[in-house]
C-alpha atoms as an extended CHARMM CRD file, in Angstrom:
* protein
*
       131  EXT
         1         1  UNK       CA            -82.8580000000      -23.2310000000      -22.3610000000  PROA      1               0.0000000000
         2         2  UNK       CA            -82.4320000000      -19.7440000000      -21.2240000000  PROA      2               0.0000000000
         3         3  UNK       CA            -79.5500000000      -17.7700000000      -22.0880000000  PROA      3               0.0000000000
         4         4  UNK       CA            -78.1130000000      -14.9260000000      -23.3510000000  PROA      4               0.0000000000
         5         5  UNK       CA            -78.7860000000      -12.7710000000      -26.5930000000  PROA      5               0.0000000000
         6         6  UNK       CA            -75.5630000000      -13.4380000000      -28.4190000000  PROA      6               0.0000000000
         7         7  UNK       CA            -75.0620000000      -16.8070000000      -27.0560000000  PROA      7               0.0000000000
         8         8  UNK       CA            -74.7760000000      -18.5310000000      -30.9240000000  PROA      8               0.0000000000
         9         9  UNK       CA            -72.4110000000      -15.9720000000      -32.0340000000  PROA      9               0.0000000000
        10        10  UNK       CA            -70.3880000000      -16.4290000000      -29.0680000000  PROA      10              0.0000000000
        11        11  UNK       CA            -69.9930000000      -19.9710000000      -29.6510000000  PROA      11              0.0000000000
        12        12  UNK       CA            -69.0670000000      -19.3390000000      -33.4100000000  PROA      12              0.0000000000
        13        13  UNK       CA            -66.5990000000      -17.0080000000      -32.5060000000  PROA      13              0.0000000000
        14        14  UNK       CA            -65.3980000000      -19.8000000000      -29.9700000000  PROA      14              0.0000000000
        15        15  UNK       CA            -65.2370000000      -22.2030000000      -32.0460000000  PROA      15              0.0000000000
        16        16  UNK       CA            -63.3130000000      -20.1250000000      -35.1950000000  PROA      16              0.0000000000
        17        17  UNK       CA            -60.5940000000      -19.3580000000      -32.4950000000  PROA      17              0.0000000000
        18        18  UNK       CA            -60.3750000000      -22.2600000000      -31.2810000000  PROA      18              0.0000000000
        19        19  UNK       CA            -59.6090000000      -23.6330000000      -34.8100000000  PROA      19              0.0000000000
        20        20  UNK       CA            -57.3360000000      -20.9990000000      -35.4740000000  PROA      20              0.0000000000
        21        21  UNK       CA            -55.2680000000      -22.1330000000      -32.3810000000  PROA      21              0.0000000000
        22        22  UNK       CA            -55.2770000000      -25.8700000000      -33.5550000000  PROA      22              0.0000000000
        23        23  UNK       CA            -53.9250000000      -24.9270000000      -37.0720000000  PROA      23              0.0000000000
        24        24  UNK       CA            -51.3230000000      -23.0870000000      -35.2310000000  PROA      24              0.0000000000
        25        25  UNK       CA            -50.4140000000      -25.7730000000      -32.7720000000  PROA      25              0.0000000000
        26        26  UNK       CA            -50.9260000000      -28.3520000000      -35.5350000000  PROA      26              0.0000000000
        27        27  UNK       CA            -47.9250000000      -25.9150000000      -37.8570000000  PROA      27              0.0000000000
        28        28  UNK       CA            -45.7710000000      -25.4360000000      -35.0080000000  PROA      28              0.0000000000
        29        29  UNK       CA            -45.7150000000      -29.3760000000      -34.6110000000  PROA      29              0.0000000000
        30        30  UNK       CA            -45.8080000000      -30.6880000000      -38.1960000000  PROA      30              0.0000000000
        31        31  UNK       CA            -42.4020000000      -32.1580000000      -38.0230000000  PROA      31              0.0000000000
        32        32  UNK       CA            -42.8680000000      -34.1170000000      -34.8390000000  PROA      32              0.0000000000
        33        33  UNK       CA            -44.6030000000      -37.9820000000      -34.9900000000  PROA      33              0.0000000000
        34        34  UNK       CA            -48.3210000000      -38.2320000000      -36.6290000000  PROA      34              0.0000000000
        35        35  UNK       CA            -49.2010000000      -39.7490000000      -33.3800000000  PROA      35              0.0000000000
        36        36  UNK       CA            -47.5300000000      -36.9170000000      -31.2420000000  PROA      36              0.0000000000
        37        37  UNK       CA            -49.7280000000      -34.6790000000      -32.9070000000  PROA      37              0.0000000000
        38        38  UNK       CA            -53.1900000000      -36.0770000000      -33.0690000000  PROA      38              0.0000000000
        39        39  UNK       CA            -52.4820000000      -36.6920000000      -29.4300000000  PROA      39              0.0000000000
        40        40  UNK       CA            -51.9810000000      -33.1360000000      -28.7290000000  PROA      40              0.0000000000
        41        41  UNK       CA            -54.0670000000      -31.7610000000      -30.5870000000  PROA      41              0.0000000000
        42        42  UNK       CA            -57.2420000000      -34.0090000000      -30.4970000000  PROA      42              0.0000000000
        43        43  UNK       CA            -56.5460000000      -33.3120000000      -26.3570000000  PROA      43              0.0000000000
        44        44  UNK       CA            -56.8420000000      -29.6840000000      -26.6360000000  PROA      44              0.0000000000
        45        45  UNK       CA            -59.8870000000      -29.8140000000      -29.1400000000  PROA      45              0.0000000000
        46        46  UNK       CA            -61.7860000000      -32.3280000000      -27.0070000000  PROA      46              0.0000000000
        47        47  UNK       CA            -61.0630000000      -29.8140000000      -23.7120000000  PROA      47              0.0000000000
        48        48  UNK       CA            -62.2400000000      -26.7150000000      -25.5070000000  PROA      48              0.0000000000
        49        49  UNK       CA            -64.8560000000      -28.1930000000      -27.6060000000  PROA      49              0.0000000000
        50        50  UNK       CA            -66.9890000000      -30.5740000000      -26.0130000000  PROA      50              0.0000000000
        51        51  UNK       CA            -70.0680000000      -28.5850000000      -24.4430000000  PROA      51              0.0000000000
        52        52  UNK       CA            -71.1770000000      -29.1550000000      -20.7940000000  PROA      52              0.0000000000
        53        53  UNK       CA            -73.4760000000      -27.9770000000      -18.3300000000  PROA      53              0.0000000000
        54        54  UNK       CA            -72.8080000000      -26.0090000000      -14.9140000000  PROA      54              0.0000000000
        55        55  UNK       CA            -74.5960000000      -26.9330000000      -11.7430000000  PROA      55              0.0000000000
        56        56  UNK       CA            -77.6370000000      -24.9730000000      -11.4580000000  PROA      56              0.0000000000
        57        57  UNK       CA            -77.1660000000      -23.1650000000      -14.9840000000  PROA      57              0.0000000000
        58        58  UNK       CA            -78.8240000000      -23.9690000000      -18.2880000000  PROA      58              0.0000000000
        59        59  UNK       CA            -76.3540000000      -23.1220000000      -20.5970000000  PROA      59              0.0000000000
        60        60  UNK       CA            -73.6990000000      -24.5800000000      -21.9430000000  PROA      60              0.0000000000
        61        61  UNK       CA            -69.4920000000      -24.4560000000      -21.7100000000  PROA      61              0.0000000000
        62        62  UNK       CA            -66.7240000000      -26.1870000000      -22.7980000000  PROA      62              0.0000000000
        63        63  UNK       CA            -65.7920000000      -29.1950000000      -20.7310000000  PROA      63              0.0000000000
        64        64  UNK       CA            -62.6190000000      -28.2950000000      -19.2320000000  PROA      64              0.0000000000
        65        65  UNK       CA            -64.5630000000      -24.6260000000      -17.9630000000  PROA      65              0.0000000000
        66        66  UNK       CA            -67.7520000000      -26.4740000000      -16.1300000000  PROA      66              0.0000000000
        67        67  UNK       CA            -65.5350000000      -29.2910000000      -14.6400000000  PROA      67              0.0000000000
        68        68  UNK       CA            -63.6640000000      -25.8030000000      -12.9680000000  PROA      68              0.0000000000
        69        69  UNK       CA            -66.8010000000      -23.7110000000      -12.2620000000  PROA      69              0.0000000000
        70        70  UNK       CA            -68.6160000000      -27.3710000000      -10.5410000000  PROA      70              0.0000000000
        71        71  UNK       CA            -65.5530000000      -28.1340000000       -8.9360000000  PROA      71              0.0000000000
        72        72  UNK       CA            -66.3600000000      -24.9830000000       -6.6480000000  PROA      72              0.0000000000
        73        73  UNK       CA            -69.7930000000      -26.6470000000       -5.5250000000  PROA      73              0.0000000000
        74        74  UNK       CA            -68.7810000000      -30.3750000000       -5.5240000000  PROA      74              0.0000000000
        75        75  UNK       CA            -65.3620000000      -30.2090000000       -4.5720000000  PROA      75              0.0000000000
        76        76  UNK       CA            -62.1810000000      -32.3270000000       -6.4100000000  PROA      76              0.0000000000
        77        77  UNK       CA            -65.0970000000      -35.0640000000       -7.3500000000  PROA      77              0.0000000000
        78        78  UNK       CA            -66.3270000000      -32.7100000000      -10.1390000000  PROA      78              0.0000000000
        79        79  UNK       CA            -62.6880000000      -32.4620000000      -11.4850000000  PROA      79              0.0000000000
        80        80  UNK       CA            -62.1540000000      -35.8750000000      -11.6130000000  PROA      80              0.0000000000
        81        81  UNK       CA            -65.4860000000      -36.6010000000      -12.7220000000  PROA      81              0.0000000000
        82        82  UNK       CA            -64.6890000000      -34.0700000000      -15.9170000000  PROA      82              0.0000000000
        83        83  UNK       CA            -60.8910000000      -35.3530000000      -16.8150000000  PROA      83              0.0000000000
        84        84  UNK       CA            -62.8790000000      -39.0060000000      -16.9920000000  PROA      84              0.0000000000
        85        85  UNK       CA            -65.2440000000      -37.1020000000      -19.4550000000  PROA      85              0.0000000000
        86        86  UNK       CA            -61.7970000000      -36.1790000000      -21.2860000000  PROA      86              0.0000000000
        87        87  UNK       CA            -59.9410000000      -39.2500000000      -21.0070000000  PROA      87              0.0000000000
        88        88  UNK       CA            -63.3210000000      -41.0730000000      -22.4330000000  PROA      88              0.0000000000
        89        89  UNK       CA            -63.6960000000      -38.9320000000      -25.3140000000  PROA      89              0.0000000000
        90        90  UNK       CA            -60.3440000000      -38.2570000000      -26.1980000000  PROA      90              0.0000000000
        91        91  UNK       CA            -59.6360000000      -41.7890000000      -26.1710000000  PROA      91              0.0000000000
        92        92  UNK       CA            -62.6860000000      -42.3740000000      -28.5480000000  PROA      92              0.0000000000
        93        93  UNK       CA            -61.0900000000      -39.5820000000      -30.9190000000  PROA      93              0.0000000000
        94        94  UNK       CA            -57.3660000000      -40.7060000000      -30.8090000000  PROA      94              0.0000000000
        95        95  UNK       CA            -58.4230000000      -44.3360000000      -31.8710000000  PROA      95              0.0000000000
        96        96  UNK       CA            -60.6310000000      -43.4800000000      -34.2940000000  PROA      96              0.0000000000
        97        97  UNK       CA            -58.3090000000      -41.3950000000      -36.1920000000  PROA      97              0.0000000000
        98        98  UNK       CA            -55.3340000000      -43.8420000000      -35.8150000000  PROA      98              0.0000000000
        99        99  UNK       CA            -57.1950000000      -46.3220000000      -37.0690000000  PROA      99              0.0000000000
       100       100  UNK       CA            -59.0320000000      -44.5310000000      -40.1610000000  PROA      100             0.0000000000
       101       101  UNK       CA            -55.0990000000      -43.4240000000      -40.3760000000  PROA      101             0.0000000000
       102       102  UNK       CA            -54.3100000000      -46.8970000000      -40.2260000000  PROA      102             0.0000000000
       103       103  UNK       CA            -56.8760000000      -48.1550000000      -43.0580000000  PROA      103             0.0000000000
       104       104  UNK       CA            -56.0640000000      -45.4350000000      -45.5070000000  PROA      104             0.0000000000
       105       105  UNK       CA            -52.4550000000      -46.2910000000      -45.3570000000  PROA      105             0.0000000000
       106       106  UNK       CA            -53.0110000000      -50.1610000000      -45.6080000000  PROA      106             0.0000000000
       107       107  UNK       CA            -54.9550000000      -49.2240000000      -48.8950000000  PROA      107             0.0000000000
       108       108  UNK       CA            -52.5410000000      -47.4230000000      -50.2160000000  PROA      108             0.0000000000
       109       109  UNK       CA            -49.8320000000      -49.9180000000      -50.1000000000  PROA      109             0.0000000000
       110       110  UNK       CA            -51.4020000000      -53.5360000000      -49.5050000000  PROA      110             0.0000000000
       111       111  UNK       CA            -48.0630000000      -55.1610000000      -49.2620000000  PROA      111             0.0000000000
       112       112  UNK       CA            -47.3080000000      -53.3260000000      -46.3350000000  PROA      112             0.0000000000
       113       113  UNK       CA            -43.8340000000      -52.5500000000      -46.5320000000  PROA      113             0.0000000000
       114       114  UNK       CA            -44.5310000000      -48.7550000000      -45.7540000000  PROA      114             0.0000000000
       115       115  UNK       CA            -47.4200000000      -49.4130000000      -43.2610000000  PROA      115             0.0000000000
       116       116  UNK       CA            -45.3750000000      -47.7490000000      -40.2860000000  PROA      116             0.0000000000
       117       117  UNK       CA            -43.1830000000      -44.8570000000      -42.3660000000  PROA      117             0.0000000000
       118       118  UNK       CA            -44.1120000000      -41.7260000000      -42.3510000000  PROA      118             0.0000000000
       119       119  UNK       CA            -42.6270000000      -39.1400000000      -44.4860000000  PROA      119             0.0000000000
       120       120  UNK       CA            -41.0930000000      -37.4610000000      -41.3050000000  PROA      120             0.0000000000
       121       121  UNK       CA            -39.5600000000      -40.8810000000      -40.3970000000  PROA      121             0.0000000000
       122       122  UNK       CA            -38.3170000000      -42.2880000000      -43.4500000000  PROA      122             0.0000000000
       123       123  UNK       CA            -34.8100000000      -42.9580000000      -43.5810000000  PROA      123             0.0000000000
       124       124  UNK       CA            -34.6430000000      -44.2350000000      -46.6290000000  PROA      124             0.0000000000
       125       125  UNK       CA            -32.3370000000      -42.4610000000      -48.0080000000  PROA      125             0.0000000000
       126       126  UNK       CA            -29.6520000000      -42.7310000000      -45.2320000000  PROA      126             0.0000000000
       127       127  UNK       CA            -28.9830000000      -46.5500000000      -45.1320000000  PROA      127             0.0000000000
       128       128  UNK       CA            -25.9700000000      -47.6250000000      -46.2260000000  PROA      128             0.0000000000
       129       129  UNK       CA            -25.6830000000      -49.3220000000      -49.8340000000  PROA      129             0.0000000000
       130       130  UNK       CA            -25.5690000000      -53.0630000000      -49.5440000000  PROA      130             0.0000000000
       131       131  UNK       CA            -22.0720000000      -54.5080000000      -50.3200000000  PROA      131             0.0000000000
């Protein structure tokens, strides 16, 4: 593959910003639903992070970039063929998390009585006393 001099460093610094930006998005929505979050933020990191090729070029780009740049040579077809890309992988990501989510909780309390509360929907401590 031919590319450019400072193509590793480019995609280190890529990928440090890009992290910085998901801690950012992932403190500006910590009080919103777990699965509101890993929704929006396993979307964004799956755009920006999973590498593709451009037509005719040997390097690679972040998905949501090549599906753009092919989109000039192919037409709407290479825009549709990248958001499948997305939806694909994304929904690969979202599941697995849930679910490892999912486990980890279940192991925690094997009873289940807490299996669906999370600490930014418990409202525990705003029923009413039983008369």
């Amino acid at each position: 593959m031919q590319s450019f001099d400072l193509y590793p460093q480019a995609w280190a610094v890529y990928i440090g910003l890009g992290l910085v930006l998901l801690f950012l998005l992932d403190l500006k929505l910590r009080k919103s639903n777990f699965v509101v979050r890993v929704a929006v933020l396993s979307l964004i990191a799956v755009g920006a992070f999973t590498p593709d090729t451009v037509r005719d070029a040997d390097s690679l780009a972040p998905l949501v970039l090549t599906s753009v740049l092919n989109a000039e040579v192919d037409g709407i077809s290479a825009i549709y063929q990248g958001l499948l890309k997305l939806v694909i992988i994304w929904g690969i990501l979202v599941a697995s998390i849930l679910s490892i989510r999912h486990f980890v909780l279940a192991k925690k309390d094997p009873d289940g009585k807490n299996a669906g509360i999370t600490a930014s929907s418990d409202h525990s401590d705003k029923l009413e006393p039983k008369v």
